[in-house]
C-alpha positions in Angstrom: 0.0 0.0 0.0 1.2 3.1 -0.7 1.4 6.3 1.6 -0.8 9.3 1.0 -0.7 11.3 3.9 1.2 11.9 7.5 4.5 11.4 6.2 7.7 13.1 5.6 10.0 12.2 2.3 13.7 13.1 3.3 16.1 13.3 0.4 18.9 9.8 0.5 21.9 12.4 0.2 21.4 13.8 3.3 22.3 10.1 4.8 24.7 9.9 2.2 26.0 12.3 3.2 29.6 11.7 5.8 29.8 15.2 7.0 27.0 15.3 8.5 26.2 14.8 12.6 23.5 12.7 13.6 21.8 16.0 14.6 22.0 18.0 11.5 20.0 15.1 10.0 17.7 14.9 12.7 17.3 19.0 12.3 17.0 18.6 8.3 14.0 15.8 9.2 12.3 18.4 11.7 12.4 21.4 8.8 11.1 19.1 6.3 8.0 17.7 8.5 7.7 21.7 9.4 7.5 22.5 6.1 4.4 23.9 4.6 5.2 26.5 1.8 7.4 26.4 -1.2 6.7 23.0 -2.6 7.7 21.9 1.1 11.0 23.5 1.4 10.1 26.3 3.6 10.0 26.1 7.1 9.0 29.0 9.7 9.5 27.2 13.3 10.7 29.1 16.5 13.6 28.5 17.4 12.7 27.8 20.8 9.9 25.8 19.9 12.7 23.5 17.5 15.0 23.0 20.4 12.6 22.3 23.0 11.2 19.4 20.7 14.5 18.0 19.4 16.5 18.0 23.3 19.0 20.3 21.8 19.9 22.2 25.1 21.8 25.5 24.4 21.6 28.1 21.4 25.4 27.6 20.8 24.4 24.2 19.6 21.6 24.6 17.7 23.9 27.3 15.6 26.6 24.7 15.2 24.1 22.3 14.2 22.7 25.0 10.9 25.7 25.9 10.4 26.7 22.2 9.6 23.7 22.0 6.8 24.4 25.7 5.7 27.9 24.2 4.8 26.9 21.3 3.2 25.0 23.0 1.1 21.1 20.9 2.5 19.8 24.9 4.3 19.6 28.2 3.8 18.2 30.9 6.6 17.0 34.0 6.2 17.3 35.6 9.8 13.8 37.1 11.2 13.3 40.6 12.1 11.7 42.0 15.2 9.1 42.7 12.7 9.0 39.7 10.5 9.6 37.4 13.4 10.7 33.2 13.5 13.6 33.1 10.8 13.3 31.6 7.2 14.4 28.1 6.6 15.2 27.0 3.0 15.7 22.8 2.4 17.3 23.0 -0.1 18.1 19.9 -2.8 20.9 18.4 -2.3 23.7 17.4 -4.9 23.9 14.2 -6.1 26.4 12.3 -4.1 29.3 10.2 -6.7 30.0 6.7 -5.3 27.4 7.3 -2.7 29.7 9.5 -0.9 29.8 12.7 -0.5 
């Protein structure tokens, strides 16, 4: 049977994929399933809200853990304003990996 509905499709290069941390995975999977714009690759979650639900316990780590996907080219964040509020999050598709390694 195939799925229709309450699931989340995560792109095979992101666990491909040997740069990345256990949590920028997790993170990518949590933007994705937050996603609702943009042919789902726009997300718009608090950042508060995101660490609270994912046990990531400081700000310092969540940064380290975006800045891993901005690197690896899988995100792309548009910082909020005090008057556009929660920040921008782009999933972005990632590059075909050669060999299956990236």
């Amino acid at each position: 049977m195939a799925l229709v509905k309450n699931y989340t499709q995560i792109p095979n290069e992101l666990f491909q994929n040997q740069n990345l941390d256990i949590k920028a995975i997790g993170l990518y999977a949590y933007l994705k399933y937050r996603s609702y714009s943009g042919n789902a690759q726009k997300s718009f979650p608090c950042q508060k809200t995101m660490m609270k639900e994912l046990g990531i316990g400081s700000s310092n780590t969540f940064k380290k853990i975006v800045d891993e996907l901005i690197k690896n080219e899988f995100l792309k964040v548009k910082k909020g304003s005090i008057f556009t509020g929660n920040s921008s999050y782009d999933l972005l598709i990632p590059k075909k990996c050669e060999n299956d390694t990236c």
